[in-house]
TORLUM-256017 format. One record per residue (C-alpha): x, y, z; residue in one letter. Coordinates in nm, 4 decimals, padded with zeros to 6 digits. Layout:
+----------+----------+----------+--------+
!       px !       py !       pz ! residu !
+----------+----------+----------+--------+
!        X !        Y !        Z !      A !
...
+----------+----------+----------+--------+
***
This chain:
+----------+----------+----------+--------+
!       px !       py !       pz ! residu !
+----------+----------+----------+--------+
!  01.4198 ! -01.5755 !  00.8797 !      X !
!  01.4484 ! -01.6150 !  01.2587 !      X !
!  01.0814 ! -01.8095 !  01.2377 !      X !
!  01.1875 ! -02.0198 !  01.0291 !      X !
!  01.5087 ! -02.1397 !  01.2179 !      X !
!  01.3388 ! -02.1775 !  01.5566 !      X !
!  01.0543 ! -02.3351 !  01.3803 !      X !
!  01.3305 ! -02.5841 !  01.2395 !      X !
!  01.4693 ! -02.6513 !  01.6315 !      X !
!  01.1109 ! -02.7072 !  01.7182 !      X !
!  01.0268 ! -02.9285 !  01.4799 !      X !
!  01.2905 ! -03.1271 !  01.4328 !      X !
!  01.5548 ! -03.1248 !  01.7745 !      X !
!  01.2580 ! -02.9914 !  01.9699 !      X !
!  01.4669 ! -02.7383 !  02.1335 !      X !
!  01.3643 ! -02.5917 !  02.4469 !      X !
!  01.2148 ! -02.2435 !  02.3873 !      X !
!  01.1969 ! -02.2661 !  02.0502 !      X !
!  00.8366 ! -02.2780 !  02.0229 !      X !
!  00.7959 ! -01.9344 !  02.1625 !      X !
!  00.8412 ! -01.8220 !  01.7800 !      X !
!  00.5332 ! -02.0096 !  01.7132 !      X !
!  00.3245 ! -01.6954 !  01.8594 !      X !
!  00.2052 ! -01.4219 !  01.6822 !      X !
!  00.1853 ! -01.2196 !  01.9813 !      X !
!  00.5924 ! -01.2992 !  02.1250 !      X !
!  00.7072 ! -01.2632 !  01.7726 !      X !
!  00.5320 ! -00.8984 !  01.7264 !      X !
!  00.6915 ! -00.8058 !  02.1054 !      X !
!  01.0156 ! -00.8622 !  01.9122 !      X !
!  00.9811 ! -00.7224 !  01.6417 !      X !
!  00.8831 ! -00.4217 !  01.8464 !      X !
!  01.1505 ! -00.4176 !  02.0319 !      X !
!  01.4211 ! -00.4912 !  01.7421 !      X !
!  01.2680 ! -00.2255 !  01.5574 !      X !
!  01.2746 !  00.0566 !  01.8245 !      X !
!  01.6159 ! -00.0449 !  01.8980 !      X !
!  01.7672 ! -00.0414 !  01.5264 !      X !
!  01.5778 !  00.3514 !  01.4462 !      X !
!  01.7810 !  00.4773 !  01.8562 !      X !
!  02.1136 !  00.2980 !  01.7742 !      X !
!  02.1867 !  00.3328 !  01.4583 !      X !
!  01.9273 !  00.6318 !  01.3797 !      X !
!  02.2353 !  00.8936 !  01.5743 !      X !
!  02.4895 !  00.7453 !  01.3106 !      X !
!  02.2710 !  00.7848 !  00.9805 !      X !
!  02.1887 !  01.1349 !  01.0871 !      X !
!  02.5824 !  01.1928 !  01.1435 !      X !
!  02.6235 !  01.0254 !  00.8063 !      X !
!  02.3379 !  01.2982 !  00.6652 !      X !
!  02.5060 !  01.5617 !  00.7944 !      X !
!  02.8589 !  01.4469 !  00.6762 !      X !
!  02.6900 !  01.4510 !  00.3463 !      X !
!  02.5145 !  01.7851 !  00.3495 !      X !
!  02.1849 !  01.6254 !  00.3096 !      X !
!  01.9933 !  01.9370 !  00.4073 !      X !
!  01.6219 !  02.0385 !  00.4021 !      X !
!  01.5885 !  02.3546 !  00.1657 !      X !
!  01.3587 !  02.5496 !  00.3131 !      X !
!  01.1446 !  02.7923 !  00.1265 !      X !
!  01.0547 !  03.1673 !  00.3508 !      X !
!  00.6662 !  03.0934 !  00.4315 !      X !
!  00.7024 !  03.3421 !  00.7200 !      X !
!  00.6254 !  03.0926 !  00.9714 !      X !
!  00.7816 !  03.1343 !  01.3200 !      X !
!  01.0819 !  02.9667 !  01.3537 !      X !
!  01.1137 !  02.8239 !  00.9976 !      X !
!  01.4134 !  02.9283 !  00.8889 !      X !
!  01.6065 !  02.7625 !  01.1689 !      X !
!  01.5469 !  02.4282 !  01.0750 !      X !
!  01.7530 !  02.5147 !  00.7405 !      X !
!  02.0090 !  02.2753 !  00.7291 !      X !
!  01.8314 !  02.0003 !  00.9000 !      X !
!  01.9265 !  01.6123 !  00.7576 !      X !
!  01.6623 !  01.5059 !  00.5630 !      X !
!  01.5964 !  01.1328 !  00.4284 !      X !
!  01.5749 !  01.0295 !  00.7366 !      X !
!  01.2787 !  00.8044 !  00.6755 !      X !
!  01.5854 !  00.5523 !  00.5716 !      X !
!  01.5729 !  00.4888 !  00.9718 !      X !
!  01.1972 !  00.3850 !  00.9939 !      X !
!  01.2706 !  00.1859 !  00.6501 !      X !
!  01.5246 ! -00.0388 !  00.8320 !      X !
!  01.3403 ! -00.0228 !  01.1457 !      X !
!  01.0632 ! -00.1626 !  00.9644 !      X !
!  01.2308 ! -00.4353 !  00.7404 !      X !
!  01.4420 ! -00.5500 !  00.9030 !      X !
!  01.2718 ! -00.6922 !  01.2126 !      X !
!  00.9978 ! -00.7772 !  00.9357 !      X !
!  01.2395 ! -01.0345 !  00.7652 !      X !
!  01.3777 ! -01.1571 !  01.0942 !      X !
!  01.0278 ! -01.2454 !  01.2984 !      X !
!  00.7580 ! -01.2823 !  01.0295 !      X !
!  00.6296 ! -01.5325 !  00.7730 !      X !
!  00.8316 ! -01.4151 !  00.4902 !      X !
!  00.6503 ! -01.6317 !  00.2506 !      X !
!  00.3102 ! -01.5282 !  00.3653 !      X !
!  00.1489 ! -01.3301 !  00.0950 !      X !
!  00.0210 ! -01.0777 !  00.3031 !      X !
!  00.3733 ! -00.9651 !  00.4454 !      X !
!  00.5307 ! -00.9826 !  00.0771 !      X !
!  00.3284 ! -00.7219 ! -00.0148 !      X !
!  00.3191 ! -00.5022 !  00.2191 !      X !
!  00.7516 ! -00.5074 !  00.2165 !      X !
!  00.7075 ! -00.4207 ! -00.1438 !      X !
!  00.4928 ! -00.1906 ! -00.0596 !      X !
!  00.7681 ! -00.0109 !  00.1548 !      X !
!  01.0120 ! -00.0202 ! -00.0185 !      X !
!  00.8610 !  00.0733 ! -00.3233 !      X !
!  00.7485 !  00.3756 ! -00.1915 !      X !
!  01.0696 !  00.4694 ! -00.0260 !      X !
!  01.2585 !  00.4261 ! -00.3757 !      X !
!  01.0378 !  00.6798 ! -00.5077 !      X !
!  01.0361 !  00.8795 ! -00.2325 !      X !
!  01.4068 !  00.8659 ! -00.2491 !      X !
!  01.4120 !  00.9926 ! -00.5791 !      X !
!  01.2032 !  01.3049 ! -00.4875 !      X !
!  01.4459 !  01.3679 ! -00.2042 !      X !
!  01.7806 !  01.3083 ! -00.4248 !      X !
!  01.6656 !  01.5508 ! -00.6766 !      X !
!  01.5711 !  01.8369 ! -00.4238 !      X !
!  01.8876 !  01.7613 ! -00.2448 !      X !
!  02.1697 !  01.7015 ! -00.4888 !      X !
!  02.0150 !  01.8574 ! -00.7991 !      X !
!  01.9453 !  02.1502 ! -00.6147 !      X !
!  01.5608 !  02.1251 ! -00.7743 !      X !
!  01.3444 !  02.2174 ! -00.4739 !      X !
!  01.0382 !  02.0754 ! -00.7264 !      X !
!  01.1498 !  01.7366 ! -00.6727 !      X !
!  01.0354 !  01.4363 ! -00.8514 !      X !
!  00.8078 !  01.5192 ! -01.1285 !      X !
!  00.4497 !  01.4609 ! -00.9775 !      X !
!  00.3180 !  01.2336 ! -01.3049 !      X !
!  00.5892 !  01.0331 ! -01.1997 !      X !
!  00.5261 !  00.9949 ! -00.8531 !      X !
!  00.1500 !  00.9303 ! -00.9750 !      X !
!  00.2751 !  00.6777 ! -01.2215 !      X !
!  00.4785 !  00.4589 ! -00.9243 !      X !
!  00.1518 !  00.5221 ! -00.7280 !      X !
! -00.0540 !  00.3444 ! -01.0003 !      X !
!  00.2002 !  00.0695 ! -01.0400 !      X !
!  00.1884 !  00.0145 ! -00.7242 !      X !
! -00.1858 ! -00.0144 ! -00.6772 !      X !
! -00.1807 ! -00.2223 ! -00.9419 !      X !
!  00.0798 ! -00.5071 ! -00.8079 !      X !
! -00.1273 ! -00.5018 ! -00.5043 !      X !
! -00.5315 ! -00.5353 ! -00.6947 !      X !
! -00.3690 ! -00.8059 ! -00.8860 !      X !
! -00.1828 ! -00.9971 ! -00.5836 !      X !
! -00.4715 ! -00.9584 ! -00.4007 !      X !
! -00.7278 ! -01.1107 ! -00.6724 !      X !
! -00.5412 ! -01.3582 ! -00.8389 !      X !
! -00.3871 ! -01.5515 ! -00.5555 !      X !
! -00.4794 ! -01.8227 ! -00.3939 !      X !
! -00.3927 ! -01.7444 ! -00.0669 !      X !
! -00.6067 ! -01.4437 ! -00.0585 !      X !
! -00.9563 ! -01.5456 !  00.0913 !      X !
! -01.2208 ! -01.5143 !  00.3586 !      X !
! -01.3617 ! -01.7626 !  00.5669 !      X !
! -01.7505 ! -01.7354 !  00.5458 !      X !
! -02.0074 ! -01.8888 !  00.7923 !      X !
! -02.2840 ! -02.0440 !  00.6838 !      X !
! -02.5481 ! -02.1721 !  00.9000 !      X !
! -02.7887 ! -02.4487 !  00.7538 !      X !
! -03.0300 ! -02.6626 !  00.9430 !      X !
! -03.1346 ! -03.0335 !  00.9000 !      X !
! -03.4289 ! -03.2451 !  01.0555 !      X !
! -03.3428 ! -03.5063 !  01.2949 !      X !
! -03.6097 ! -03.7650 !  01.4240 !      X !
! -03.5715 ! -03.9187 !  01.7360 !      X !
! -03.7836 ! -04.1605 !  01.9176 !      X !
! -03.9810 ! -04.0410 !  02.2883 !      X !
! -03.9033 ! -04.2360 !  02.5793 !      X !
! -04.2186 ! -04.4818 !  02.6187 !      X !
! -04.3531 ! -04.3365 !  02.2718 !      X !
! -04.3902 ! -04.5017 !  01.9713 !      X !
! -04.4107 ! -04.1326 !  01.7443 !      X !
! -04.1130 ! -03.9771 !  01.6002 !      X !
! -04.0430 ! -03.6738 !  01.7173 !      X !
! -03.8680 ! -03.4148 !  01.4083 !      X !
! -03.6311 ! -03.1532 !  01.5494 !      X !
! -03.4439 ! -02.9324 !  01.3613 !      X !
! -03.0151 ! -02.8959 !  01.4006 !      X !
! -02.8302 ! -02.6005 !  01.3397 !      X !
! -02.5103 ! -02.7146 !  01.1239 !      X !
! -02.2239 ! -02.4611 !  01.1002 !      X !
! -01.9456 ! -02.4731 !  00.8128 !      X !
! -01.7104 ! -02.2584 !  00.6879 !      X !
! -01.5310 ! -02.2356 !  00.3457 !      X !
! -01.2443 ! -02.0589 !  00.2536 !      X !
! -01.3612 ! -01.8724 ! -00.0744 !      X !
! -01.1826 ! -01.5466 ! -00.3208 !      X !
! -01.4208 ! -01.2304 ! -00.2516 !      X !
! -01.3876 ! -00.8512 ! -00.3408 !      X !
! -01.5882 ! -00.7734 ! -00.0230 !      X !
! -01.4772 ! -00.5078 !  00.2670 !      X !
! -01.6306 ! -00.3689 !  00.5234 !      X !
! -01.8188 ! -00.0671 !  00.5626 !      X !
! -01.9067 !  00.0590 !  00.9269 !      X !
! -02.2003 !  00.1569 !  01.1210 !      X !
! -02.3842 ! -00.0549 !  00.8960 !      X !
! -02.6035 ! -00.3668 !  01.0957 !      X !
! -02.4672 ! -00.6388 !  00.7796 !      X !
! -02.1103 ! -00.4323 !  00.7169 !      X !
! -01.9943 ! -00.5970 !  00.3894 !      X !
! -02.0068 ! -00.3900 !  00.0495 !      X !
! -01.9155 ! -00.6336 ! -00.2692 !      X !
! -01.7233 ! -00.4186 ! -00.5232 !      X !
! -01.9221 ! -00.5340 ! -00.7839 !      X !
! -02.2590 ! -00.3151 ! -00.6893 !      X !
! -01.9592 ! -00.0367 ! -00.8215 !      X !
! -02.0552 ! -00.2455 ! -01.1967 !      X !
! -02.3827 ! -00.3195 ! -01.1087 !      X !
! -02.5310 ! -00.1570 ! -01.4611 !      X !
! -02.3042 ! -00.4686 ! -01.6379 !      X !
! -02.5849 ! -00.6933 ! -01.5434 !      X !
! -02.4243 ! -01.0472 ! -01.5134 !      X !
! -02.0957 ! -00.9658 ! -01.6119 !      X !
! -02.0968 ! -00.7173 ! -01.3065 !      X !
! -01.9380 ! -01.0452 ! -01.1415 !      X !
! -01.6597 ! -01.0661 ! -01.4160 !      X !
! -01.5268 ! -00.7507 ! -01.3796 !      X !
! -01.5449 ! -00.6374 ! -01.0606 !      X !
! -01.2040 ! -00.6900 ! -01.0169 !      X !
! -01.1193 ! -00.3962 ! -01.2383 !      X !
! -01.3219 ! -00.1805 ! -01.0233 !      X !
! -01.1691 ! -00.3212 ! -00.7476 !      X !
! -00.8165 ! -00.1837 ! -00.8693 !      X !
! -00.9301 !  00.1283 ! -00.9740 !      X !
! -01.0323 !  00.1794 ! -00.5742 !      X !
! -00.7097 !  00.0537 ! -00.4503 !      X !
! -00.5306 !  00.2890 ! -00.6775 !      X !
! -00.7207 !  00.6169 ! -00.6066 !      X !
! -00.6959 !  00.5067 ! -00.1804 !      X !
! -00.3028 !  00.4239 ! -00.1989 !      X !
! -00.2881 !  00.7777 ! -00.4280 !      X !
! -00.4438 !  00.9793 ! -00.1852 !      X !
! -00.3491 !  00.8305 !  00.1613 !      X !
!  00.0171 !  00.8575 !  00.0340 !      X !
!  00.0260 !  01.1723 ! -00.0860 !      X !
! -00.2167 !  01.3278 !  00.2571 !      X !
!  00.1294 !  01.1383 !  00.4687 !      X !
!  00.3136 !  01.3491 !  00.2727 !      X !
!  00.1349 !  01.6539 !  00.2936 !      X !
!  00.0760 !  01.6182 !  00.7053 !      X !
!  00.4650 !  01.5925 !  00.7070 !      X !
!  00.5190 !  01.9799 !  00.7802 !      X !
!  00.5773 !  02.0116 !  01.1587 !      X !
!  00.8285 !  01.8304 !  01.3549 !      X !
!  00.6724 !  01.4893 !  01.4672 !      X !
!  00.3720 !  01.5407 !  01.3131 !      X !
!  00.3459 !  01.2673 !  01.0296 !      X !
!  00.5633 !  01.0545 !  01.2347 !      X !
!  00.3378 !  01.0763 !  01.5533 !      X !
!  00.0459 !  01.0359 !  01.3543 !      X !
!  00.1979 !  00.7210 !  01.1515 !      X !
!  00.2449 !  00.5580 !  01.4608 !      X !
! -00.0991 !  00.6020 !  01.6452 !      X !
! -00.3114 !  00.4909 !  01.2969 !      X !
! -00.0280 !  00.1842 !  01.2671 !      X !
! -00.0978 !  00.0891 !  01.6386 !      X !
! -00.5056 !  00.0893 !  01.5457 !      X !
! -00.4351 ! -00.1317 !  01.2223 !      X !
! -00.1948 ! -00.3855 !  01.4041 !      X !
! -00.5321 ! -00.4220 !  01.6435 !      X !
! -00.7729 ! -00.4740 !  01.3723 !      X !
! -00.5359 ! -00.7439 !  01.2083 !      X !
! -00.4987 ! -00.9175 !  01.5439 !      X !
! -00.8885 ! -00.9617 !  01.5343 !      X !
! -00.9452 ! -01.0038 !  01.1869 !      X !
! -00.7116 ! -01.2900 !  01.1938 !      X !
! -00.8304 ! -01.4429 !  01.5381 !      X !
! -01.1349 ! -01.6803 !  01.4236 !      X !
! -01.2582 ! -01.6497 !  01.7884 !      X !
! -01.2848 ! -01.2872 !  01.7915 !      X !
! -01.3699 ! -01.2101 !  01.4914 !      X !
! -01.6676 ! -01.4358 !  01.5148 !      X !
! -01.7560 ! -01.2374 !  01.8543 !      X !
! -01.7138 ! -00.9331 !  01.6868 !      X !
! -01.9111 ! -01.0276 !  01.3514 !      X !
! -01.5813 ! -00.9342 !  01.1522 !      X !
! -01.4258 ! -01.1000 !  00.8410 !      X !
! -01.2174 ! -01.3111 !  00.9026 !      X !
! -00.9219 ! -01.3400 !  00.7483 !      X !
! -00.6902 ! -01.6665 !  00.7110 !      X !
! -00.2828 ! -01.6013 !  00.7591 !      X !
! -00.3523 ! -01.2354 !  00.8219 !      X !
! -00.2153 ! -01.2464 !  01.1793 !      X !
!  00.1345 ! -01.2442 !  01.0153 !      X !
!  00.0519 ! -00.8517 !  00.9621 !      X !
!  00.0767 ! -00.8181 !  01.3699 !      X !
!  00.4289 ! -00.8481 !  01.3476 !      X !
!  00.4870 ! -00.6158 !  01.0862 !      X !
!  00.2482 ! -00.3550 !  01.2199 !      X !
!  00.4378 ! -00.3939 !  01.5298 !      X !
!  00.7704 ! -00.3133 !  01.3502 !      X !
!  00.5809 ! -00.0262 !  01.2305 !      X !
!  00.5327 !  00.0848 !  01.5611 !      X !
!  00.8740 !  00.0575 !  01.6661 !      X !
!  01.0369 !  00.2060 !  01.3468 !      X !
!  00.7978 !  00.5192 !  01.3907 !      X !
!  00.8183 !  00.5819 !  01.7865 !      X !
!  01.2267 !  00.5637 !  01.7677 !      X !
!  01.2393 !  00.7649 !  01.5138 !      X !
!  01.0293 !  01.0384 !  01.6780 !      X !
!  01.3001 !  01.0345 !  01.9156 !      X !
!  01.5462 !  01.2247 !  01.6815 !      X !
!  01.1960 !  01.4152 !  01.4874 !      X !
!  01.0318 !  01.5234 !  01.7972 !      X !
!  01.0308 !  01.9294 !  01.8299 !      X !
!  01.3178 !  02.0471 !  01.7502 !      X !
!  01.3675 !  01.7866 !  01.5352 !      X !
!  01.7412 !  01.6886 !  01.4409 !      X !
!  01.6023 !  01.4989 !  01.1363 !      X !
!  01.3072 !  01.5283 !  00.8825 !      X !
!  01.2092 !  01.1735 !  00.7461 !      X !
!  01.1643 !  01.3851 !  00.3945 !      X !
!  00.9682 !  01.1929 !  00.1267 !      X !
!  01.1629 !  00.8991 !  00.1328 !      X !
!  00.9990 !  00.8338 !  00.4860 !      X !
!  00.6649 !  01.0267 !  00.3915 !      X !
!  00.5404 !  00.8549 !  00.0526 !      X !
!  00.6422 !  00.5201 !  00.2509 !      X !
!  00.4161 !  00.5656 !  00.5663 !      X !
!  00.0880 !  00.6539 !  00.3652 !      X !
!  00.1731 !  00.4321 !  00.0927 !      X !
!  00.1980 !  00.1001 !  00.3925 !      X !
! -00.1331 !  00.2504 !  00.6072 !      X !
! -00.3029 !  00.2203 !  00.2646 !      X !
! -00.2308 ! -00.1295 !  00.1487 !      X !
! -00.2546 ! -00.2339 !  00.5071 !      X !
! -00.6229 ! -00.1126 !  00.5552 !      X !
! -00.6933 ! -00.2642 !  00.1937 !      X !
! -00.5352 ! -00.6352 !  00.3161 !      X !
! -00.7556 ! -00.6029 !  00.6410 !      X !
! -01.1136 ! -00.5252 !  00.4177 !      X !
! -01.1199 ! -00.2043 !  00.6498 !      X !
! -01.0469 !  00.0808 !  00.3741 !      X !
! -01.3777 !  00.2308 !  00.4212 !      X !
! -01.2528 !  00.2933 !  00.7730 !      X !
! -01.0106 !  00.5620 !  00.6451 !      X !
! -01.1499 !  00.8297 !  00.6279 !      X !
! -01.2229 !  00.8220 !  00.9953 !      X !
! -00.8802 !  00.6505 !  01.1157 !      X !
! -00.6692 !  00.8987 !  00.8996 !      X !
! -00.8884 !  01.1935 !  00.9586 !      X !
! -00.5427 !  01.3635 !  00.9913 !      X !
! -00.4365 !  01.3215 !  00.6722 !      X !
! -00.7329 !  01.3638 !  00.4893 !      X !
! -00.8287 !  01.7214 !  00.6693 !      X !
! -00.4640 !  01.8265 !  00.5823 !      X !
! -00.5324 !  01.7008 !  00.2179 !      X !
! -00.9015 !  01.8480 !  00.1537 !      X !
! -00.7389 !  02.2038 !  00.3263 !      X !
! -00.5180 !  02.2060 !  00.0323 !      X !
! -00.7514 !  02.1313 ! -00.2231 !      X !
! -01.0096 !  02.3565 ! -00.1296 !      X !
! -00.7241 !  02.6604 ! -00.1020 !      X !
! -00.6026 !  02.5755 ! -00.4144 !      X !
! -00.9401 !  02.5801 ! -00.5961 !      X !
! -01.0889 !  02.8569 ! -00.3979 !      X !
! -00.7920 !  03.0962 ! -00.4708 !      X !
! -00.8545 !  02.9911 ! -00.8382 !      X !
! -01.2115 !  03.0530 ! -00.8703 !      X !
! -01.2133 !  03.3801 ! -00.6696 !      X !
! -00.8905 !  03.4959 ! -00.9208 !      X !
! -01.0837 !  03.4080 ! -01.2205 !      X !
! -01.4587 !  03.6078 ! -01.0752 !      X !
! -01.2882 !  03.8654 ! -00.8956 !      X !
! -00.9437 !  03.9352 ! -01.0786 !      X !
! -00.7227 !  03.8552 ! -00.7594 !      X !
! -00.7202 !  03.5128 ! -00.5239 !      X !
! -00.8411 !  03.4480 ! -00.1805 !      X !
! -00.7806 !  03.2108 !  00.0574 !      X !
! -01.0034 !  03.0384 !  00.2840 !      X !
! -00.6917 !  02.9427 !  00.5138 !      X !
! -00.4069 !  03.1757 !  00.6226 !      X !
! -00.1870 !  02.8905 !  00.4498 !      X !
! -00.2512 !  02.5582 !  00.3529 !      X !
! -00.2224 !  02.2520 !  00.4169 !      X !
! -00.3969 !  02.3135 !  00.8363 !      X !
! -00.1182 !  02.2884 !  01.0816 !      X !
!  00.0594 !  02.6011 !  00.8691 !      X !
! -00.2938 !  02.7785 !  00.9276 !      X !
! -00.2709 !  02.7139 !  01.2905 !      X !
!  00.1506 !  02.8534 !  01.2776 !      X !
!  00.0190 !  03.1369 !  01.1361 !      X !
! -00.2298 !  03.1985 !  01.4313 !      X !
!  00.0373 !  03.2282 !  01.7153 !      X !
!  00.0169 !  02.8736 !  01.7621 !      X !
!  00.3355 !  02.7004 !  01.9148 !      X !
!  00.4477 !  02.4007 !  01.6788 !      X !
!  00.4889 !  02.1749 !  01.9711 !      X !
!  00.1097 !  02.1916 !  02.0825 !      X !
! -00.0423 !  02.1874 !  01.7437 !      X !
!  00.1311 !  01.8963 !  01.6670 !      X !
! -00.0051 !  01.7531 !  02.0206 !      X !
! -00.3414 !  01.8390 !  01.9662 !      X !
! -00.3119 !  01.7128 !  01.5969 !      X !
! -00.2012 !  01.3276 !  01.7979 !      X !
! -00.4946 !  01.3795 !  02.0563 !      X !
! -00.7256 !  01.4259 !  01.7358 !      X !
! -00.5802 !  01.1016 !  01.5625 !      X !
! -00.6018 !  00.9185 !  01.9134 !      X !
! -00.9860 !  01.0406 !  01.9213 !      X !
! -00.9966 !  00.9045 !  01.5833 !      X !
! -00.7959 !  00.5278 !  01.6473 !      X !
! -01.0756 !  00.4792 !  01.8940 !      X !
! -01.3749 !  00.5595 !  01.6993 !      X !
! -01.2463 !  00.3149 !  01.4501 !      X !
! -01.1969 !  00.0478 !  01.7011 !      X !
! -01.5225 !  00.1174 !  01.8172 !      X !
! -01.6885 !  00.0680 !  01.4540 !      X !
! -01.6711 ! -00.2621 !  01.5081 !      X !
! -01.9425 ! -00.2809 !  01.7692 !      X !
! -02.1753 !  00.0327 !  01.6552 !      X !
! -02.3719 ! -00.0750 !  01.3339 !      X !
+----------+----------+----------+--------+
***
């Protein structure tokens, strides 16, 4: 909203300073700010307000050291990075950009349902929660808003280069002949693709229609549907391995904020024509706008690890959780980098596949050998690592350094194919 008033002074009084909101770059140090500053200030009175309320955590006797202490604990919490991030959003961004629409949808979608999970455990007494077909169900809605956006608008495109040559004759100083020489002449054209990006590869774009490729010519007509189908299953599982990682104090949140940091990057390049042409990226028209947010992000997620750090004084619950995943998801879908997530949110995909494999070994060895066993001492991995002797504090450190590790290989993707 604020963007739009300054750019009003500039424009029209040309008021002095007011073109500083013209800048991605001052408008994401903001937004930074704003949001760091609304999860430290007002992030003490919503946990009072928690508390006041006796929105607990119920906590279930794992055996873990130190578990039963946090009993008690405020939970929804992630209402704090919700603000943090919306707000400043709405205040320094492009709210009409397409790009930003989305992903604000995208939060606060998530955080509804997330909301709903954490109401029910907390009021109803129902330590189940939200019915998961129902969480699955606002998962699949939501992938679906997004596919659609995404395909049908108009100001969702690529720029592609294309580099053509043309013969040029030109007379020889004291020479009758013509000589023929050849220019290079470089254009670019804004056009609708399904393409992302796959890394290590030398030419790094995948078209989502090779998925349809046994459709013959109409692989081109329905590609989109594929193209869905993808975004639903990576916005399904990235949420739901956020939600999963959030079982140690600071962990999710920590996490959140170093993959959030690594996308706010990649959008800053992807949305620079000069770099990404230096760095052989797409690039992406209007996606700078996504700085800002991603800086909000930032904020919203370091301030609140302020009150989450170990011992934590709040959890962010679900409502924070299913929000974070759901946002790193459509964000690395915007940016054509999805591919990349497996590597950037290493985290939360070892913390889902530890689950998984638990869950379906203890199954298999029940059903062959009449009782279960377990490949972990408890699932998902940081409880595996508790129930080693290892302090919370430095397995949720070593867990950052990992995701850190992890940030920079991604960055570095962009250079090794």
């Amino acid at each position: 909203m604020l963007y739009y008033f300054f750019k009003y002074l500039h424009e029209s009084i040309d008021f002095p300073g007011a073109g500083m909101f013209h800048y991605i770059s001052f408008r994401a140090s903001m937004a930074a700010i704003t949001s760091l500053a609304i999860a430290l200030l007002f992030g003490k009175r919503i946990i009072l307000f928690l508390q006041r309320k006796q929105i607990g955590e119920v906590i279930r006797d794992l055996g873990l050291e130190g578990q039963m202490q946090k009993k008690g604990t405020p939970t929804m919490g992630g209402i704090i990075i919700i603000a943090g991030i919306v707000i400043p959003t709405l205040l320094f961004a492009d709210i009409l950009n397409v790009y930003v629409i989305l992903m604000l949808v995208t939060t606060l979608w998530l955080a509804i349902i997330g909301g709903l999970d954490d109401y029910i455990k907390v009021y109803k007494k129902d330590k189940k929660g939200l019915e998961g077909k129902f969480k699955i169900v606002g998962q699949i809605g939501l992938g679906i808003i997004v596919g659609l956006t995404l395909w049908l608008s108009n100001d969702v495109v690529i720029r592609q280069k294309t580099v053509s040559t043309t013969p040029v004759s030109q007379n020889t100083i004291g020479s009758d002949e013509l000589n023929v020489t050849q220019k290079k002449i470089v254009e670019y054209h804004d056009v609708k693709s399904t393409k992302t990006t796959i890394p290590f590869l030398k030419n790094h774009e995948f078209n989502y229609s090779r998925l349809v490729w046994f459709l013959g010519d109409a692989a081109t007509k329905w590609k989109w549907l594929m193209f869905i189908i993808v975004i639903i299953l990576i916005i399904t599982a990235v949420s739901n391995g956020a939600n999963i990682t959030d079982g140690l104090d600071g962990l999710a949140t920590g996490t959140s904020a170093i993959i959030g940091t690594t996308l706010g990057i990649l959008a800053y390049l992807s949305g620079n024509m000069i770099y990404a042409d230096y760095l052989n990226i797409m690039y992406i028209p209007h996606i700078g706008e996504l700085v800002i947010f991603a800086s909000a992000f930032l904020g919203a997620t370091v301030g609140f690890l302020w009150y989450n750090s170990y011992p934590a004084q709040v959890f962010m619950g679900d409502t924070g959780s299913l929000a974070l995943g759901g946002i790193i998801a459509v964000f690395a879908i915007i940016l054509r980098k999805e591919l990349l997530i497996p590597i950037l949110c290493g985290i939360f995909l070892v913390e889902n596949v530890s689950v998984m494999m638990q869950v379906s070994y203890f199954k298999y060895t029940r059903k062959k050998f009449g009782e279960g066993r377990r490949i972990f001492k408890m699932a998902p991995l940081h409880h595996h690592y508790q129930m080693k002797g290892y302090p919370e504090a430095k397995i949720v450190t070593r867990f950052w350094i990992v995701g850190i590790l992890l940030a920079i290989i991604t960055i570095v993707t962009l250079k090794i194919r």
